[in-house]
C-alpha positions as CSV (number, residue, x, y, z in Angstrom):
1,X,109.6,101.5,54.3
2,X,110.3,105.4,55.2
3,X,110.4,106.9,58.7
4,X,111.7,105.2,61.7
5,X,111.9,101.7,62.2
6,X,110.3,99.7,65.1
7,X,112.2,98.8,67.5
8,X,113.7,95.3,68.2
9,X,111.2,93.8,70.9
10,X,112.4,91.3,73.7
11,X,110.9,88.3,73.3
12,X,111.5,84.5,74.7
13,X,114.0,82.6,73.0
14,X,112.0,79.8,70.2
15,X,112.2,75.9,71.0
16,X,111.3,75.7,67.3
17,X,112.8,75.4,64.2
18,X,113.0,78.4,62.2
19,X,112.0,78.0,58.6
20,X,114.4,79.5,56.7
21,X,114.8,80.6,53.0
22,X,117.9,81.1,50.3
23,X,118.2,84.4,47.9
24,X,120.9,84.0,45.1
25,X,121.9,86.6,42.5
26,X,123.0,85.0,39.5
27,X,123.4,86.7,36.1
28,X,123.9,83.2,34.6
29,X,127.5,83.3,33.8
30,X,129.2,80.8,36.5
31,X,126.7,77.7,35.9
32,X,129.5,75.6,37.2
33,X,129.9,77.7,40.6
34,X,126.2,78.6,40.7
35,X,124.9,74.4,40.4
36,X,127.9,74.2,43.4
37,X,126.5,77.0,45.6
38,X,123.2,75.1,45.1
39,X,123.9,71.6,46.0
40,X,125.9,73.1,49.0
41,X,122.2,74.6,50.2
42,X,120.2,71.1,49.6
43,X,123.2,69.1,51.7
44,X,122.2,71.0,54.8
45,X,120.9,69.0,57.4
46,X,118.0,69.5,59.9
47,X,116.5,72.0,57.7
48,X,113.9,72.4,54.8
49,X,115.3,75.9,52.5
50,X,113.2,77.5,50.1
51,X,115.7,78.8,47.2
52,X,114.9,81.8,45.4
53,X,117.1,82.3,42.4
54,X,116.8,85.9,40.9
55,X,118.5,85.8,37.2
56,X,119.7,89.3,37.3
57,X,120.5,89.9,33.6
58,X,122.1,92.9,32.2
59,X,120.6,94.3,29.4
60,X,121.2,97.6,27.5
61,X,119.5,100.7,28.7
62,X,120.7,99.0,32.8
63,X,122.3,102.6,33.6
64,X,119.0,104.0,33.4
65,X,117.9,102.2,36.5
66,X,119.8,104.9,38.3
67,X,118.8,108.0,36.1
68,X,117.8,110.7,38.8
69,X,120.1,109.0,41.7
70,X,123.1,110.5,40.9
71,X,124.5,108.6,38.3
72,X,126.9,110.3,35.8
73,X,125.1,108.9,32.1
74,X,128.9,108.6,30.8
75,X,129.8,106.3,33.7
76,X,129.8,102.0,32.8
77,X,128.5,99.9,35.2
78,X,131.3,97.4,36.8
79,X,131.6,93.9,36.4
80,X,128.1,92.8,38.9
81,X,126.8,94.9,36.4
82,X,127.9,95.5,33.4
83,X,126.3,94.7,29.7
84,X,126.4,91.9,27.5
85,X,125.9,92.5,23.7
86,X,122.1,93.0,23.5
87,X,121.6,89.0,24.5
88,X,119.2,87.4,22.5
89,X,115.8,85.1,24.5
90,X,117.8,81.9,24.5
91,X,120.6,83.6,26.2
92,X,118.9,84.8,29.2
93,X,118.3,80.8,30.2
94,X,121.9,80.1,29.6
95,X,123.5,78.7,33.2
96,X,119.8,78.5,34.9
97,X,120.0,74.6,34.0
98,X,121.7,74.0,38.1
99,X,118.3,76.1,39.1
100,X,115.7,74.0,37.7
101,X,113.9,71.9,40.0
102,X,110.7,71.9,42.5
103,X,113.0,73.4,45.5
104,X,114.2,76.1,43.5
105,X,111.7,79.2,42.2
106,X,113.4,81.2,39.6
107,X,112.4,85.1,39.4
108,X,113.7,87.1,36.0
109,X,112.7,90.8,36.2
110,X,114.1,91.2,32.9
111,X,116.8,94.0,33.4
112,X,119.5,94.2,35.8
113,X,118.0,95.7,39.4
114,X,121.0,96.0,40.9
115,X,122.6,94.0,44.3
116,X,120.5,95.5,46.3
117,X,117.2,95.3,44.3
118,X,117.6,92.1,43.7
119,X,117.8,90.6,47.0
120,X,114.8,92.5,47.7
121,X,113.5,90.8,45.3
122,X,113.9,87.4,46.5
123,X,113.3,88.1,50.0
124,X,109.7,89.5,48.8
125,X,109.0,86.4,47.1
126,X,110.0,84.5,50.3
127,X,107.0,85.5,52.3
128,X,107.0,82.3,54.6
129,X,110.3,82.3,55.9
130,X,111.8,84.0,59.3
131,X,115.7,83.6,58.3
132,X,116.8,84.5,54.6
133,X,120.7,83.7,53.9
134,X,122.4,86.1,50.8
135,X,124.3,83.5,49.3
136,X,126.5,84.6,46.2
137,X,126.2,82.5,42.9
138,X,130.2,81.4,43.6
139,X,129.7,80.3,47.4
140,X,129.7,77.3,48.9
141,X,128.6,76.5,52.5
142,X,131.2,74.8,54.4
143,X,129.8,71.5,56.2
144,X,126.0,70.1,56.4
145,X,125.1,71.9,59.7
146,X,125.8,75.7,59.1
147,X,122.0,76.3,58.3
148,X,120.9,74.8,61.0
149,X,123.3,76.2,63.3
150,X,122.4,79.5,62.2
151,X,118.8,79.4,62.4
152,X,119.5,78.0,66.4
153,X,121.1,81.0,67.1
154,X,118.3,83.5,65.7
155,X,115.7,81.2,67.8
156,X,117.7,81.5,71.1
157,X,118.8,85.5,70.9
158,X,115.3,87.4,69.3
159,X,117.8,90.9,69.1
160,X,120.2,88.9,66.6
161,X,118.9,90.5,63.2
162,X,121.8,89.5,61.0
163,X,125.1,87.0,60.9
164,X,128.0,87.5,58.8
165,X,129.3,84.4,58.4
166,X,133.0,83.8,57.9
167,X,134.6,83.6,54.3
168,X,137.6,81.2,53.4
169,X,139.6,80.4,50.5
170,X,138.6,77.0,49.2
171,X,142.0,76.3,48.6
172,X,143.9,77.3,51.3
173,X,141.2,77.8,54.2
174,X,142.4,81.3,54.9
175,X,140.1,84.7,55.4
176,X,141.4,87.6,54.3
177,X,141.4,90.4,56.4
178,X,138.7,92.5,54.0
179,X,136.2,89.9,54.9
180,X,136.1,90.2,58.7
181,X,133.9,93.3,59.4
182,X,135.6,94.9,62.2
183,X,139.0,97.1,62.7
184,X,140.9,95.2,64.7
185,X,140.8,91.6,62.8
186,X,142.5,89.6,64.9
187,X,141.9,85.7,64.9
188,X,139.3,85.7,61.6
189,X,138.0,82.5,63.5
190,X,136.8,84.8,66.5
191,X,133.1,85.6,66.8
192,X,132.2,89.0,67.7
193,X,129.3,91.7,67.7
194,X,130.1,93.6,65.1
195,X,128.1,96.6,63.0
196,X,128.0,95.6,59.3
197,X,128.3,92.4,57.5
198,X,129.1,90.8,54.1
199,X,126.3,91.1,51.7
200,X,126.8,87.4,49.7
201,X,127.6,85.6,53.1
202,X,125.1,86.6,55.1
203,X,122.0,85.9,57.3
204,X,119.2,88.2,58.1
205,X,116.1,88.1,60.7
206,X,113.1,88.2,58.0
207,X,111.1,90.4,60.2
208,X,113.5,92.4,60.9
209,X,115.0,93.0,57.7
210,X,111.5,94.3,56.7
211,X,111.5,96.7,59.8
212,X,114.7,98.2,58.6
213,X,113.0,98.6,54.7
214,X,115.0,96.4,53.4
215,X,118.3,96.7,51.1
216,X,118.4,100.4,49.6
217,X,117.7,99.9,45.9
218,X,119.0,103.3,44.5
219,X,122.5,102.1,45.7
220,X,122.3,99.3,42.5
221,X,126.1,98.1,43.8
222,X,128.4,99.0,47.1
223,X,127.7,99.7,50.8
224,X,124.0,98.9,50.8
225,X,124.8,96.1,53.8
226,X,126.1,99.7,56.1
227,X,123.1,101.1,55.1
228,X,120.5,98.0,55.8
229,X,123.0,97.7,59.0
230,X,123.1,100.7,60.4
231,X,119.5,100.7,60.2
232,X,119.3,97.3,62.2
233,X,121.4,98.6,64.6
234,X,119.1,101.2,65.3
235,X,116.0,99.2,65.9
236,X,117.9,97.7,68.3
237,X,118.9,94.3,66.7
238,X,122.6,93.7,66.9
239,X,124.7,91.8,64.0
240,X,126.8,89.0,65.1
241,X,130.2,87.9,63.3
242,X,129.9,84.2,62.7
243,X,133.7,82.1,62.7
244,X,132.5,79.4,62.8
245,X,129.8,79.1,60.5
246,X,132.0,79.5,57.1
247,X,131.1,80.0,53.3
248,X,133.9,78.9,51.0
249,X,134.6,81.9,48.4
250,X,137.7,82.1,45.3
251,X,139.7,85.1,47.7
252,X,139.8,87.3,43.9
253,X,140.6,90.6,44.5
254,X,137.4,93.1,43.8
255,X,137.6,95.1,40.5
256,X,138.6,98.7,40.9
257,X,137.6,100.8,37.8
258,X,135.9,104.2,37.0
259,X,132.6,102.6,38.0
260,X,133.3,101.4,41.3
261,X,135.2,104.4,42.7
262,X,132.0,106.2,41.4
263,X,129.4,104.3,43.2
264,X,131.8,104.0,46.3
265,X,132.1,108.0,46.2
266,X,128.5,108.3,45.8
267,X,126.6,105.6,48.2
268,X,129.3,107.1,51.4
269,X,127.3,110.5,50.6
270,X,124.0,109.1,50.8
271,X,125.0,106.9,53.6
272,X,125.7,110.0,55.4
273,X,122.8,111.9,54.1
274,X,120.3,109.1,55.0
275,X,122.2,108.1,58.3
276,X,123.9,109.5,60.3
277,X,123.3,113.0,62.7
278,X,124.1,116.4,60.8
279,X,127.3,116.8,62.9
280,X,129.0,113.0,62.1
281,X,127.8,113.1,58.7
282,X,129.8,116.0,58.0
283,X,132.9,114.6,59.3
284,X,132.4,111.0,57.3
285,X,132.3,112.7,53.8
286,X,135.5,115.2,54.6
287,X,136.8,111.8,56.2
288,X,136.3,109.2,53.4
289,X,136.9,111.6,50.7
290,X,140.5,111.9,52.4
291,X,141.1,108.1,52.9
292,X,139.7,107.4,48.9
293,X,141.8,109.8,47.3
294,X,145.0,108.4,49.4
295,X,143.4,104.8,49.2
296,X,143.1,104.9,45.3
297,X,145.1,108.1,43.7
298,X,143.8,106.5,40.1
299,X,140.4,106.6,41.3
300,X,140.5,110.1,42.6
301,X,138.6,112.0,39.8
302,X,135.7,109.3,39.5
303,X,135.5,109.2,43.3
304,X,135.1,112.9,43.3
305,X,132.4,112.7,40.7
306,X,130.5,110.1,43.0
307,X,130.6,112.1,46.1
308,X,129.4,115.5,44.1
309,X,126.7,113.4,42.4
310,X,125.9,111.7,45.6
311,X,125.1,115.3,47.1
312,X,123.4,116.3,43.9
313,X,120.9,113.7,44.7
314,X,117.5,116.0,45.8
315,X,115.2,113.3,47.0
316,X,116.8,111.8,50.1
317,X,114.6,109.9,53.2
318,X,116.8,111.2,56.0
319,X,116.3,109.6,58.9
320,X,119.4,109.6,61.2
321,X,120.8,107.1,63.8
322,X,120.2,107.7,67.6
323,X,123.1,108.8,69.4
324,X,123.0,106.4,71.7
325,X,123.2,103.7,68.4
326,X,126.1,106.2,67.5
327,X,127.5,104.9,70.8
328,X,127.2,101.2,70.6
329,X,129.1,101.0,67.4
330,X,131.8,102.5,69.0
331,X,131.4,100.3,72.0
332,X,131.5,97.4,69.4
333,X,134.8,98.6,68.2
334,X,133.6,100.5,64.9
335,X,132.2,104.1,65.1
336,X,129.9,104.8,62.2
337,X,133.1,107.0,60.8
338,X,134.7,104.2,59.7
């Protein structure tokens, strides 16, 4: 979808229950963790999900998917999506074995769309559902109930148009501080409004995820949920931080390599370009480009690469955030600077 988004219409809260639908990403690796994640969605209670399971395969000529977007040709893909040795037929089935069954539809585009595409994917094949939940291939939802709980609360608020839901450590129950999307952490069992969310632990208003056009494909991998949120934000839906609805995630620290500083350095441009009013935008790129190079002094020259590439990039649907969106972020504790 180009142009502005509609905004978020008042409306009175549902007495019904939401039908609700599942996207996972899988590239069929973690059949243990993905048949886990799975059976954690068919214990909910109160609740009838559709799965959608998009086998998100790598295969050889993946880069290409980005050819035109920015993407330096000598750059490898990270670890989300990086390239097997040219997989034969029977090994794109290998690890689907947890998805087979008549709740779950499997989709296999045949090359590796990216995050973002993917889960566009799924919610595009989930055309009769009004809550979709981005559940990664190595989560598990905590307790029988969180489904249902979270469909409740899009019913009873129709300006709700996403929920980040609360990550913990299966082991030790704790939430590290990266996983609570605001500045100020605090207690990581505290609900909040909040202005992004966690793309693999997350809930999104159907409708209005469609409104907002979606995930942004060309970002393949990293800060597509700003994007999709900031774009939320400004049709006037607000995102709500969820403690106590939790998903159950291995706390492994995220890869940093060539790849990722790249794509980091190159989705904050087009975040900026896209998003935000001439004068901010200005000041995120100077801003991030500052905090990345002290962040991540081995990342520095990849980084840079991304944010040249990123501004390289000719073909950008620029359609800026109100001011007065600008505003609320910053009422909500995180200014779209940060």
């Amino acid at each position: 979808m180009t142009g502005r988004s509609h905004r978020a219409r008042s409306a009175a809260p549902l007495t019904r229950p939401l039908r609700v639908g599942v996207v996972v990403l899988t590239t069929g690796e973690r059949p243990t963790e993905l048949a886990a994640a799975l059976d954690s969605v068919r214990r909910q209670r109160d609740v009838d999900p559709r799965i959608v399971v998009v086998h998100n395969v790598e295969i050889p000529d993946a880069p290409g998917v980005l050819e035109g977007d920015g993407l330096a040709a000598d750059v490898d893909l990270p670890d989300e999506a990086a390239e097997p040795d040219d997989p034969e037929p029977d090994d794109l089935d290998l690890g689907l074995g947890a998805a087979e069954g008549t709740d779950v539809t499997v989709l296999r585009p045949g090359s590796n769309l990216g995050i973002p595409e993917g889960r566009n994917l799924g919610v595009d094949a989930l055309d009769d559902v009004e809550v979709v939940l981005f559940l990664d291939d190595d989560g598990v939802l905590v307790g029988g109930d969180v489904l249902a709980r979270a469909t409740a609360a899009f019913a009873a608020d129709p300006t709700l148009g996403a929920i980040s839901m609360r990550i913990v450590d299966p082991d030790t129950g704790r939430t590290e501080r990266r996983h609570v999307p605001r500045l100020r952490v605090g207690d990581p069992s505290r609900s909040s409004w909040v202005t992004t969310f966690l793309g693999g632990a997350s809930l999104v208003r159907r409708v209005a995820y469609q409104q907002a056009g979606g995930l942004p494909g060309r970002f393949f991998y990293a800060h597509e949920e700003t994007s999709l949120a900031w774009r939320l934000l400004d049709a006037g839906y607000r995102i709500r931080y969820a403690g106590d609805l939790q998903l159950a995630h291995p706390a492994v620290a995220p890869a940093r390599h060539a790849a990722y500083h790249h794509l980091t350095g190159r989705n904050r441009v087009l975040l900026a370009r896209q998003h935000l009013p001439a004068p901010l935008a200005v000041v995120y790129v100077l801003l991030w480009a500052v905090i990345g190079a002290v962040r991540s002094p081995g990342g520095r020259r990849a980084l840079l690469a991304g944010f040249i590439d990123g501004l390289r990039v000719r073909e950008v649907d620029r359609t800026p955030i109100r001011w007065r969106t600008a505003w609320r972020m910053l009422r909500y504790g995180r200014p779209p600077l940060l």
